[in-house]
KEFI-185081 format. One line per field, with one value per residue: residue number from 1; x, y, z of N, C-alpha, C in turn. Coordinates in Angstrom, 2 decimals. Example, Ala and Ser with C-alpha at 12.3 -4.5 7.8 and 13.67 -1.06 7.14 Angstrom:
<atoms>
n <- [1:2]
n_px <- [13.19:12.85]
n_py <- [-5.69:-2.25]
n_pz <- [7.80:7.08]
ca_px <- [12.30:13.67]
ca_py <- [-4.50:-1.06]
ca_pz <- [7.80:7.14]
c_px <- [13.20:12.90]
c_py <- [-3.30:0.03]
c_pz <- [7.80:7.87]
</atoms>
This chain:
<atoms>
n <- [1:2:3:4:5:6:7:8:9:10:11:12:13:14:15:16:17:18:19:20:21:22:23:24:25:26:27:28:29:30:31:32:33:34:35:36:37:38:39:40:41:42:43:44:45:46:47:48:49:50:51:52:53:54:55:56:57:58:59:60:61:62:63:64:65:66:67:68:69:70:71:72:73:74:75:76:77:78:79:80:81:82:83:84:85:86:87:88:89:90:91:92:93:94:95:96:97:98:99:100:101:102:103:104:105:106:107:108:109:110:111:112:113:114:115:116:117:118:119:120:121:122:123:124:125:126:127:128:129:130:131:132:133:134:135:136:137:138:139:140:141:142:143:144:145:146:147:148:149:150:151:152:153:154:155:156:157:158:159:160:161:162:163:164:165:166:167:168:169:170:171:172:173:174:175:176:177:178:179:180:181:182:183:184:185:186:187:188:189:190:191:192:193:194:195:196:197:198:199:200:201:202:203:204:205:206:207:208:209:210:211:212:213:214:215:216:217:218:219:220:221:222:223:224:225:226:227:228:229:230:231:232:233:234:235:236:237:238:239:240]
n_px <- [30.68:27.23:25.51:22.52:20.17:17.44:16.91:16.82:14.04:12.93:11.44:10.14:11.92:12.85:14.65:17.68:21.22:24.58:27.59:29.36:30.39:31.07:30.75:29.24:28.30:25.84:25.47:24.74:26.59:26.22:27.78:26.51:22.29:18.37:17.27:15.27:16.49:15.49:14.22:12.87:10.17:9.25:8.92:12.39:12.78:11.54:13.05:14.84:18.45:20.45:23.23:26.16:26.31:24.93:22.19:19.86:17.77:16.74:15.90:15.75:16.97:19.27:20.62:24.13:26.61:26.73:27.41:24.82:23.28:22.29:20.48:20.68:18.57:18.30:20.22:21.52:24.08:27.54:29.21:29.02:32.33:33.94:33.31:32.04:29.32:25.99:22.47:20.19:16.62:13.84:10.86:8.54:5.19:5.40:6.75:5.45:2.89:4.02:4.96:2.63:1.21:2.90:2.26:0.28:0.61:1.67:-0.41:-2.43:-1.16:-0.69:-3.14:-4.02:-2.66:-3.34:-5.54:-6.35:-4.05:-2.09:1.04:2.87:4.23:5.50:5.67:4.84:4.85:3.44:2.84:0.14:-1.10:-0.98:-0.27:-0.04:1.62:0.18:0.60:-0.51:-2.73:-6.49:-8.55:-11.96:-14.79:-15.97:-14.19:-12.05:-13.11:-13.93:-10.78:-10.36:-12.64:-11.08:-8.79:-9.10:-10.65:-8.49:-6.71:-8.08:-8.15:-6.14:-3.39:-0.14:2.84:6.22:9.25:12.47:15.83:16.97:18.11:19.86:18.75:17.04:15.01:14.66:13.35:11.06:9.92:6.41:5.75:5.77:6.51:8.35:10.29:12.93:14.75:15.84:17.44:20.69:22.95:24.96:23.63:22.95:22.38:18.60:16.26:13.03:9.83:7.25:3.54:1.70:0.02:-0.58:1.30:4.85:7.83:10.76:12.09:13.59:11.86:10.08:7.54:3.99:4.12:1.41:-1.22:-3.69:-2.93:-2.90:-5.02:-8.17:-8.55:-8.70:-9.60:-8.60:-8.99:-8.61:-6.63:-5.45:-2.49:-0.77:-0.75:-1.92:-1.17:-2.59:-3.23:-3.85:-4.65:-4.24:-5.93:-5.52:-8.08:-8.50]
n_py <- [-15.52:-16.43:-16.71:-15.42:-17.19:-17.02:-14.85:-11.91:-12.39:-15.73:-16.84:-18.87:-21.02:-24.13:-26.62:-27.37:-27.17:-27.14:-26.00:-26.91:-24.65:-24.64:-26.90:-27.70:-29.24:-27.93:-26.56:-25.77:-24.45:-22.77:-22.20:-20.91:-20.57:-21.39:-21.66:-19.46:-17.04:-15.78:-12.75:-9.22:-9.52:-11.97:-15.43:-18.11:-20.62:-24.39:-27.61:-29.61:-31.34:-33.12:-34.97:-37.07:-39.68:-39.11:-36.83:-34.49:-32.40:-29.37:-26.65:-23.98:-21.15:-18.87:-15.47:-14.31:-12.13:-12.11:-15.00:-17.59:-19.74:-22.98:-24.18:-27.56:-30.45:-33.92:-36.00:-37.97:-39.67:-39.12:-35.54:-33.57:-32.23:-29.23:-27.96:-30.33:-31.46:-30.48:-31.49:-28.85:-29.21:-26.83:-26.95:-26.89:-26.67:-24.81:-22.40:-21.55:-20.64:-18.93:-17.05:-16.20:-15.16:-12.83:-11.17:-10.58:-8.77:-6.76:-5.70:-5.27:-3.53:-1.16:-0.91:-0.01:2.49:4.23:4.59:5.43:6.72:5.58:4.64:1.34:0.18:-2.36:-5.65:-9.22:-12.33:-15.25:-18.94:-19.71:-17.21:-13.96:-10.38:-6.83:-3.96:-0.63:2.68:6.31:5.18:4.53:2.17:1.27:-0.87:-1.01:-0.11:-2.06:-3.82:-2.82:-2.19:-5.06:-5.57:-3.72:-4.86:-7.33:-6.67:-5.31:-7.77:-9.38:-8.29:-9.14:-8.84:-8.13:-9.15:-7.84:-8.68:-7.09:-6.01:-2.62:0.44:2.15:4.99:5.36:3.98:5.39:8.10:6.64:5.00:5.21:7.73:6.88:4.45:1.06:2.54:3.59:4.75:3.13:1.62:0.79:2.96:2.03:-0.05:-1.04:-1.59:-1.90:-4.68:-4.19:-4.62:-4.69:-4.49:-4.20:-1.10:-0.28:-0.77:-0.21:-0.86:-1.60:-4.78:-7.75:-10.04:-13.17:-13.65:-13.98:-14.34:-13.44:-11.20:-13.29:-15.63:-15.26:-15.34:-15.13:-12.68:-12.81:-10.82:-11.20:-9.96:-7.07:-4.60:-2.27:-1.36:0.61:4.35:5.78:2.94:0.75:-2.73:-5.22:-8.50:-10.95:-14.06:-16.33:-17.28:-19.99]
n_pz <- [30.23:29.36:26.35:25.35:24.09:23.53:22.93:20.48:19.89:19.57:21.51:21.29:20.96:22.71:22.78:22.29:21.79:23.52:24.89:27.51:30.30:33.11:35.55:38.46:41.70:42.21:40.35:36.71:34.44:30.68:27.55:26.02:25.80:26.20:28.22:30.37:32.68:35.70:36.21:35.85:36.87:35.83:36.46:36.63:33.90:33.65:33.67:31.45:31.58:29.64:29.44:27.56:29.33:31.50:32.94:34.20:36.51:35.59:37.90:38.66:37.40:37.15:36.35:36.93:36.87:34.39:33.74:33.11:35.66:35.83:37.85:39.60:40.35:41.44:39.85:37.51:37.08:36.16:36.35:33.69:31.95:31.03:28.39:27.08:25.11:25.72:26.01:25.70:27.89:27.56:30.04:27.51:28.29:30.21:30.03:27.56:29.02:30.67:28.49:27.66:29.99:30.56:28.46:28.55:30.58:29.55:28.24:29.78:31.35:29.55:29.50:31.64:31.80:29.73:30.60:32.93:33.98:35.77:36.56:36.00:39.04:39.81:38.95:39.35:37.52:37.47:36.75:37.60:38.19:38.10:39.13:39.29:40.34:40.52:40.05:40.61:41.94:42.54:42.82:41.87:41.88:39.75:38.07:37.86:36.08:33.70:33.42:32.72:30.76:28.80:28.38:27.24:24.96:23.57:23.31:21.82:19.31:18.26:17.62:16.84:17.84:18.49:18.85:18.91:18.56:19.45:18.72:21.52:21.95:20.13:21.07:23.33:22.17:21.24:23.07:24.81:26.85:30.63:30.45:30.89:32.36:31.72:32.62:34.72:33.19:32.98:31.52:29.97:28.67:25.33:22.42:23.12:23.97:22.41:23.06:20.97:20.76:18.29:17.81:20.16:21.98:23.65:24.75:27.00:27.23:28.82:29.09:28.02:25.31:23.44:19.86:18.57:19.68:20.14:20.93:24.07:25.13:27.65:30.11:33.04:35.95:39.36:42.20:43.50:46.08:47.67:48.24:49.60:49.99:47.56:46.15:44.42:43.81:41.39:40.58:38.75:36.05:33.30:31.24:28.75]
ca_px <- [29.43:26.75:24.88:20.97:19.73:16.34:16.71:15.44:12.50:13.16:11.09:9.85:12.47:12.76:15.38:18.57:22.54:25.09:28.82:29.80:31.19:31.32:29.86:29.34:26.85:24.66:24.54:25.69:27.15:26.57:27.71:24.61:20.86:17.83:16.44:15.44:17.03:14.55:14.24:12.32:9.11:9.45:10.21:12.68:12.63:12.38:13.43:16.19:20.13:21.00:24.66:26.90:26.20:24.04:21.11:19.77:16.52:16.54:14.81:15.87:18.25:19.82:22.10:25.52:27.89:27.12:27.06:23.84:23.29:21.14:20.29:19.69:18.43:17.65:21.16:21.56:26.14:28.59:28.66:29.62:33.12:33.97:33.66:31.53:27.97:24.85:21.25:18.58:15.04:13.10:9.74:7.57:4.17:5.45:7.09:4.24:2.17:4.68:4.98:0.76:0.98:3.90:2.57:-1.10:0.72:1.53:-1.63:-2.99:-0.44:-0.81:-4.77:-4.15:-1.95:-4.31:-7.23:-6.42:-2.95:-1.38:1.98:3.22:4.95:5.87:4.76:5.12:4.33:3.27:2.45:-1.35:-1.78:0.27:0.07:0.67:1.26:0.04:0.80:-1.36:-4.09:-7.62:-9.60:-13.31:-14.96:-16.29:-12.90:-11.38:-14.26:-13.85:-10.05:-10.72:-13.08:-10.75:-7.75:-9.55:-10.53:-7.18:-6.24:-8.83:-8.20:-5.29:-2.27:1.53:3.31:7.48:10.60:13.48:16.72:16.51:19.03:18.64:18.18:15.85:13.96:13.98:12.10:9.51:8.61:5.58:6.03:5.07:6.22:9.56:11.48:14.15:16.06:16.56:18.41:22.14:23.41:26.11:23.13:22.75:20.89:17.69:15.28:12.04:8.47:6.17:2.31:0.98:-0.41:-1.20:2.11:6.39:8.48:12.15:11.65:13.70:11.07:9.19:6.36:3.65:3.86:0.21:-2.04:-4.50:-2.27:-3.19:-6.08:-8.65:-7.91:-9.90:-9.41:-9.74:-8.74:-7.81:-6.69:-5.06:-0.81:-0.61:-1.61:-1.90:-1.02:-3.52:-2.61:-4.53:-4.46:-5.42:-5.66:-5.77:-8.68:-8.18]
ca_py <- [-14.97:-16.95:-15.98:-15.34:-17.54:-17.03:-12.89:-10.73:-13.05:-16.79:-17.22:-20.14:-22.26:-25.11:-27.79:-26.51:-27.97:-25.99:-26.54:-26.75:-23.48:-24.84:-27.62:-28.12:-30.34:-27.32:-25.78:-25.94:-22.78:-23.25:-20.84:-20.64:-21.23:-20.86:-20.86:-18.13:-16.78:-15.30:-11.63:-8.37:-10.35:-13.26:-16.79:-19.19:-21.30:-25.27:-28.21:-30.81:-31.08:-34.67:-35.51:-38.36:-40.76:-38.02:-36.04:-33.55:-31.62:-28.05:-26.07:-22.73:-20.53:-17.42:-14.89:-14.12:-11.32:-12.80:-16.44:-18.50:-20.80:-23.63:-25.06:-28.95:-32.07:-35.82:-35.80:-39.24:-40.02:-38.07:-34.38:-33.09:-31.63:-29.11:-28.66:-31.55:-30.92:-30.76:-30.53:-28.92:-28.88:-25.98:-27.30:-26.41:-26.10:-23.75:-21.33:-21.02:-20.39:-17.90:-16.31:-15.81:-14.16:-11.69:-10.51:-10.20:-7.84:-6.18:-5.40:-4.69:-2.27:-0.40:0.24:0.87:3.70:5.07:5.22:6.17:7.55:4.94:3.61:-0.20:0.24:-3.40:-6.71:-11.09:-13.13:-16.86:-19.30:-19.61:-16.17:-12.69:-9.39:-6.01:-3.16:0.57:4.22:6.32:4.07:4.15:1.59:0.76:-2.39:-0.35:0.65:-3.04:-4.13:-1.82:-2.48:-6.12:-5.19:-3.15:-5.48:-8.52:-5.97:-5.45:-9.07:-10.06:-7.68:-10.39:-7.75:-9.07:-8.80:-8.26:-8.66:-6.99:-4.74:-1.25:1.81:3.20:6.80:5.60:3.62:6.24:8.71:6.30:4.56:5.94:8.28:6.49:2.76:1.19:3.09:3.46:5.52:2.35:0.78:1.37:3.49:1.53:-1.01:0.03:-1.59:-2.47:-5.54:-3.99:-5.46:-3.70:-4.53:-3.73:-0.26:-0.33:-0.37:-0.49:-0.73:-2.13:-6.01:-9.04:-11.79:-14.11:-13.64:-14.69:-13.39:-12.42:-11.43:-13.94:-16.64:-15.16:-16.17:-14.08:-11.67:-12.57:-10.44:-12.16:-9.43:-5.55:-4.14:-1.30:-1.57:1.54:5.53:5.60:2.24:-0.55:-4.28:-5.64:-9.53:-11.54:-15.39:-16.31:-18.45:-20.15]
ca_pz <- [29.72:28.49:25.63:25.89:22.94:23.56:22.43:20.88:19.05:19.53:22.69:20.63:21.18:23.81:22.92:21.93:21.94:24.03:25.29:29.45:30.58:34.05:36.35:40.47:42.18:42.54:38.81:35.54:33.28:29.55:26.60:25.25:26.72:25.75:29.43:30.85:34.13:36.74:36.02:35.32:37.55:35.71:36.99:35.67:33.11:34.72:32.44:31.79:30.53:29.06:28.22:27.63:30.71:32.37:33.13:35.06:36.27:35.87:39.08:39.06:36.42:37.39:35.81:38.15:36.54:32.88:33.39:33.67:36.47:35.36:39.06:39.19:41.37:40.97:38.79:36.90:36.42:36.65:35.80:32.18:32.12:30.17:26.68:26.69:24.64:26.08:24.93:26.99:27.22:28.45:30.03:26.68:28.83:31.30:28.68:26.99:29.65:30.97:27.64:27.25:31.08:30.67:27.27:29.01:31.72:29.25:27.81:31.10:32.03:28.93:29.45:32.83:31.58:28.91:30.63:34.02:34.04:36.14:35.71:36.62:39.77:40.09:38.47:39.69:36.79:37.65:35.93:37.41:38.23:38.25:40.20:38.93:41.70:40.14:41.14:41.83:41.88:43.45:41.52:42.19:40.99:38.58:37.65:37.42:34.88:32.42:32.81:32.21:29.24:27.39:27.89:26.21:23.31:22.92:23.29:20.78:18.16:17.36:17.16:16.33:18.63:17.76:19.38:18.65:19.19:19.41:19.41:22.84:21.60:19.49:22.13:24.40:21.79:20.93:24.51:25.77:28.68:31.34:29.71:30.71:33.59:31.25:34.03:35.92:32.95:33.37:30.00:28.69:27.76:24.15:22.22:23.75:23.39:22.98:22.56:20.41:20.58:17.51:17.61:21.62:23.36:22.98:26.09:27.16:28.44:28.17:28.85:26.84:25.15:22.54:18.72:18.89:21.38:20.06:21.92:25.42:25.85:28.29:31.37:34.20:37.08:40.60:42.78:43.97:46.74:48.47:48.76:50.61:49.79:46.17:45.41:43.86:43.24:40.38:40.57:37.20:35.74:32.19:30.64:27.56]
c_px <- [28.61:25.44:23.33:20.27:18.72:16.16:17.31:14.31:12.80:12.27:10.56:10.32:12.57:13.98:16.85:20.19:23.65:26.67:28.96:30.85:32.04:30.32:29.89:28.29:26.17:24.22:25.49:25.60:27.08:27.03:27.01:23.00:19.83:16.87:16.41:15.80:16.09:15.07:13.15:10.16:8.74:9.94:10.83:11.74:12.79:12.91:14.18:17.71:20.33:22.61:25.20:26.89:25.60:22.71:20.72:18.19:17.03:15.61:14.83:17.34:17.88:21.26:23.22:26.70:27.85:26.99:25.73:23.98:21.96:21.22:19.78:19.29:18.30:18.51:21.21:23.38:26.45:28.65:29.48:30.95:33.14:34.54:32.34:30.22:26.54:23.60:20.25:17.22:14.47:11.70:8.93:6.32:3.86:5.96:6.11:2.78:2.63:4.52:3.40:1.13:1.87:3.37:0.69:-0.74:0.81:0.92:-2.16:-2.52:-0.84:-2.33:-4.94:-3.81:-2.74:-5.50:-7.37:-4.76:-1.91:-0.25:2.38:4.59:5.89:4.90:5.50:4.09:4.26:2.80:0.61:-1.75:-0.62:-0.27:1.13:0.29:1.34:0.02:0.54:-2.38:-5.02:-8.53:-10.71:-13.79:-15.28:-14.93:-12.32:-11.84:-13.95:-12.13:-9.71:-11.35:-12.13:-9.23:-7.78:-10.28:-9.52:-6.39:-7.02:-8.81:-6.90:-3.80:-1.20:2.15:5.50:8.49:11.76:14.29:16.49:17.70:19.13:18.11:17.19:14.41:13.52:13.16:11.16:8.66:7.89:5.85:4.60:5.50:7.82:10.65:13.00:15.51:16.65:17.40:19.52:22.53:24.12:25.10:22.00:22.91:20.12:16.66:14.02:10.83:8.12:4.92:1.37:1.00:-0.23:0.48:3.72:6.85:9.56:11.95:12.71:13.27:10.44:8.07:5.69:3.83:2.86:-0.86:-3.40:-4.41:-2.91:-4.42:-7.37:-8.45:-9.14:-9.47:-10.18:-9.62:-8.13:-8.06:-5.44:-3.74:-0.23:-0.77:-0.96:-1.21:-1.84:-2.67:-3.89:-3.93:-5.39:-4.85:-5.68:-6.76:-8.16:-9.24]
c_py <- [-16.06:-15.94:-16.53:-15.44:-16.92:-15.10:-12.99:-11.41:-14.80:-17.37:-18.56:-21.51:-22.83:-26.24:-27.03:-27.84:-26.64:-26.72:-26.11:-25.56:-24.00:-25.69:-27.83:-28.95:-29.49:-26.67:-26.29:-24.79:-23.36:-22.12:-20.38:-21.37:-20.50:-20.88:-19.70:-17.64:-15.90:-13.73:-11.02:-9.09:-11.40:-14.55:-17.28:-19.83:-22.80:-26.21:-29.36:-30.60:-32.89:-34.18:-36.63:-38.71:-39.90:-36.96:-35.11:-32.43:-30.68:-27.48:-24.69:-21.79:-18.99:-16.95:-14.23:-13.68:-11.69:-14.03:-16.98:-19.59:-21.64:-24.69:-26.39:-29.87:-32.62:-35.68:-37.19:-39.19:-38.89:-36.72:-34.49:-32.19:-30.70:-28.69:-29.67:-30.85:-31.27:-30.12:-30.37:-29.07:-27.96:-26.90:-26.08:-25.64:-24.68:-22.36:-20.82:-19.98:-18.86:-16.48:-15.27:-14.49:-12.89:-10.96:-9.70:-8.97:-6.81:-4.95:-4.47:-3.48:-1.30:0.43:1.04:2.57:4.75:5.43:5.88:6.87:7.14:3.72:2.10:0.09:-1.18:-4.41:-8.32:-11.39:-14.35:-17.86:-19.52:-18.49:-15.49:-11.52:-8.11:-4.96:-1.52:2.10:5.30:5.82:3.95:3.64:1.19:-0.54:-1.92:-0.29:-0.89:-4.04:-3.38:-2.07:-4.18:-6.38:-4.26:-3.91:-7.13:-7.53:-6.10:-6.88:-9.42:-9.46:-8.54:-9.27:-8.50:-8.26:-9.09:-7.87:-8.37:-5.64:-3.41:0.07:1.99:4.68:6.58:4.64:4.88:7.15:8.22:5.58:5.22:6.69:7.49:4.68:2.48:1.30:2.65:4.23:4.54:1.19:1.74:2.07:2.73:0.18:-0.26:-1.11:-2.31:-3.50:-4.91:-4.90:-4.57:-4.34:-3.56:-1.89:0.52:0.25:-0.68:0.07:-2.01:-3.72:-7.06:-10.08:-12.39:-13.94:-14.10:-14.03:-12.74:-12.50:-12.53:-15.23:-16.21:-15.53:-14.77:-13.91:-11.85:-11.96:-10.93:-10.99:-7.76:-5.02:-2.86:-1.18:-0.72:3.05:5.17:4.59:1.20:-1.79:-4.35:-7.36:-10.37:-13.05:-15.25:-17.99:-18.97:-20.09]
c_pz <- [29.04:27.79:25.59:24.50:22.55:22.63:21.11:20.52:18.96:21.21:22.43:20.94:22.45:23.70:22.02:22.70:22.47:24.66:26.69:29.28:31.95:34.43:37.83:40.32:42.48:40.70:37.52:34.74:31.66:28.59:26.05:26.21:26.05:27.00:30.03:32.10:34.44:36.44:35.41:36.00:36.55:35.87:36.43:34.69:34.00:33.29:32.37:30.82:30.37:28.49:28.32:28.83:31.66:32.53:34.10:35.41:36.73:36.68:38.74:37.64:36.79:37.08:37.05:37.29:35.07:32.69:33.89:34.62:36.27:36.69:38.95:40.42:40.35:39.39:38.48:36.57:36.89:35.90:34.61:32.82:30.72:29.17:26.24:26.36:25.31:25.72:26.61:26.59:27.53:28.61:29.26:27.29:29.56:30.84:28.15:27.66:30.43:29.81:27.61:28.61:31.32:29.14:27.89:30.24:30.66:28.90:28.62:31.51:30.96:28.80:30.62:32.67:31.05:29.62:31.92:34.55:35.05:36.09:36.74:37.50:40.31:39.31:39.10:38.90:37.58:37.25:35.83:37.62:38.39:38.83:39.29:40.36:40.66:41.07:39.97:41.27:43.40:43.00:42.71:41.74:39.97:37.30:37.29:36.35:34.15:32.35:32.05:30.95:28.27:27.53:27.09:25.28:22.48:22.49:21.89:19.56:17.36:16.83:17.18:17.47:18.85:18.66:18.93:18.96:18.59:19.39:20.66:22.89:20.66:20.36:23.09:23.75:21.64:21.89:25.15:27.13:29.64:31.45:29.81:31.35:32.95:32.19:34.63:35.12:32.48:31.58:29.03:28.05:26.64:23.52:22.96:23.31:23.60:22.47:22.04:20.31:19.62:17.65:19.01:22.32:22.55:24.33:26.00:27.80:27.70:28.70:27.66:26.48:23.77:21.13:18.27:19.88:21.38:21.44:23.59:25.67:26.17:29.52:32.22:35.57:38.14:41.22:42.64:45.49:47.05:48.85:49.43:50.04:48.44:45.36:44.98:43.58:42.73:40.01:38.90:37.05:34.07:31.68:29.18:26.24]
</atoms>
């Protein structure tokens, strides 16, 4: 098992010291990480591992039964055995940037919800642009303006935005119906990491995101179209 530094409120961090669980010439297992493994439509984390007589670029990290796989190329010596300590880096830029756009889906999803009664059937974060898929959804241009205007309201009203564990009986009374698809997480996970957005929103997530929505920036929608009977895609960027 490695343990998932980064939770419930530390999305902050980036450089961090950790001990070899396991090593191959395709990944490395640590007991601790503070990268993030590809999940919940968020990409990896990329980055680097330095240890005694070695290095390593991080491409790809994915979780497998409990342990992290911190995927590498363009390796420098011989691998860490282990035991042996190693520090990582998360790439800072791309974190950040990640963080702003998964906290801006948020947002998004939550006005979608309020104002037209459609929930987030799917989302792909990326780091230059992300993609939410809504049901039932028949938006107009009309309709994607006004959600664009009231999710930079919300953005700009500068709300806190907090990370942390949850009961699950007491998550499940207070997540918005509609916010969550707590059905599709398995029971025995008790307690839950939730986000809370200020006033606006509270739902089950473990990605990264910013502490207030000031950090995001603004929601520019490039695109909508049509995913098949009552579904909308809603495509967006973030200015700074």
């Amino acid at each position: 098992m490695t343990e998932l530094r980064y939770l419930p409120d530390s999305d902050d961090v980036t450089t961090f010291s950790a001990a070899v669980a396991d090593a191959t010439d395709d990944y490395i297992v640590l007991n601790g990480t503070y990268f993030y493994p590809e999940g919940g439509g968020q990409p990896a984390d990329h980055g680097t591992l330095h240890w005694a007589g070695g290095s390593a670029e991080v491409t790809d990290v994915q979780k497998e039964h409990g342990a992290v796989r911190h995927y590498i190329e363009t390796r420098e010596g011989a691998l860490p055995a282990e035991g042996d300590e190693v520090t990582g880096d998360v790439d800072e830029a791309r974190r950040w940037v990640l963080r702003r756009m998964h906290t801006a889906q948020h947002i998004l999803s939550k006005i979608v919800l309020d104002v037209f009664g459609a929930q987030t059937a799917g989302n792909q974060i990326h780091a230059d642009r992300s993609r939410i898929d809504f049901e039932p959804a028949d938006f107009s241009e009309e309709d994607a303006a006004l959600i664009e205007e009231r999710t930079n309201v919300a953005i700009e009203q500068d709300l806190p935005v907090e990370k942390q564990e949850m009961a699950r009986a007491r998550a499940e009374e207070q997540t918005p119906e509609g916010r969550g698809l707590l059905d599709l997480i398995p029971d025995h996970v008790d307690p839950l990491r939730m986000v809370k957005i200020g006033d606006l929103d509270l739902c089950p997530c473990g990605g990264t995101h910013v502490d207030r929505t000031r950090d995001v920036g603004r929601v520019r929608i490039t695109n909508r179209t049509s995913k098949g009977a009552d579904v909308d895609r809603i495509e967006f960027e973030l200015e700074d």
